[in-house]
C-alpha positions, -999 to +999 in steps of 0.1 A: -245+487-487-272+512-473-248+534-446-254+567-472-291+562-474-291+552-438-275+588-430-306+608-437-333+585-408-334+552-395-346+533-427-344+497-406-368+487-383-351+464-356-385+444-356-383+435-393-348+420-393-331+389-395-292+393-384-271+366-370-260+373-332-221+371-341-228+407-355-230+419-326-199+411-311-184+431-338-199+462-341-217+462-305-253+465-297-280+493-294-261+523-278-283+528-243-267+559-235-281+577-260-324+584-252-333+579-289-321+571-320-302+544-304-315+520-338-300+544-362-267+539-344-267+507-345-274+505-382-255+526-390-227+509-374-238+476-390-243+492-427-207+504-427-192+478-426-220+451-441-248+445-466-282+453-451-307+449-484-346+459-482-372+440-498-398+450-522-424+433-505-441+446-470-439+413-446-449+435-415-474+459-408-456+488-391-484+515-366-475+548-361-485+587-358-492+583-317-494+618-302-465+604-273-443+584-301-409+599-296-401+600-333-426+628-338-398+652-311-383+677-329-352+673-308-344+638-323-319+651-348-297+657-317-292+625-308-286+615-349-260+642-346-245+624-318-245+592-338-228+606-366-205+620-349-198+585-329-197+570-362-174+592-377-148+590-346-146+555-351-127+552-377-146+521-397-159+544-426-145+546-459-133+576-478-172+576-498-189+574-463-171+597-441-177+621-472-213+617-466-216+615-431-199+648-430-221+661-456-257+649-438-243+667-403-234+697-413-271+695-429-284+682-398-269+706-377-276+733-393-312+724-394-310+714-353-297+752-352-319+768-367-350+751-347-336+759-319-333+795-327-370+797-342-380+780-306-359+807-285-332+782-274-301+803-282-276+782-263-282+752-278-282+767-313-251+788-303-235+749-296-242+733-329-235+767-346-198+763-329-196+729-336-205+731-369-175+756-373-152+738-354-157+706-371-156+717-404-144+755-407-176+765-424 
């Protein structure tokens, strides 16, 4: 299974999958509340609870490094914050996978804090800050 290498970035690209549609009714579909990130979600949602395996060989040819591609935002680790934190109020994960996924966000939000401090947004650091401590007693 992939869910603790999936923790760190989206390392699936929904355009290089095959995945039967009966998936879906299990663990839902892409998340479109959330304005980004909504593919790491879903895998890891999917990866949880399922094999996902990568192959060695490249079978698409993937474009990137636009100035307006939204996975160059600093701000994305906020909505992977969210995700984990969907993911681990759900219940599904084992006792190995909650482990990590509290390990990667108290990482990520720690990281999220600090930006937002370098960049002059206090609140928002003051919020993962809090939640950090409140999640976790750190």
């Amino acid at each position: 299974m992939m869910f603790s290498e999936s923790l760190h970035l989206c390392l699936i690209s929904p355009s290089a999958v095959m995945i039967r549609k009966e998936l879906f009714n299990d663990v839902g579909v892409f998340d479109e509340t959330l304005p980004a990130c909504e593919d790491y979600d879903l895998w890891l949602r999917i990866t949880c609870q399922y094999p996902a395996y990568l192959i060695d060989t490249p079978l698409i040819v993937k474009t990137g490094g636009h100035p307006d591609q939204l996975s160059a935002s600093p701000s994305l680790d906020k909505y992977r914050i969210a995700a984990i934190l969907k993911i681990l109020q759900s219940r599904r994960l084992t006792e190995s996978q909650h482990r990590d996924a509290v390990a990667v966000l108290k990482q990520k939000c720690k990281i999220y804090a600090d930006g937002c401090m370098k960049r002059g947004r206090m609140d928002e650091a003051e919020y993962y800050r809090r939640l950090l401590k409140d999640l976790f007693k750190v």
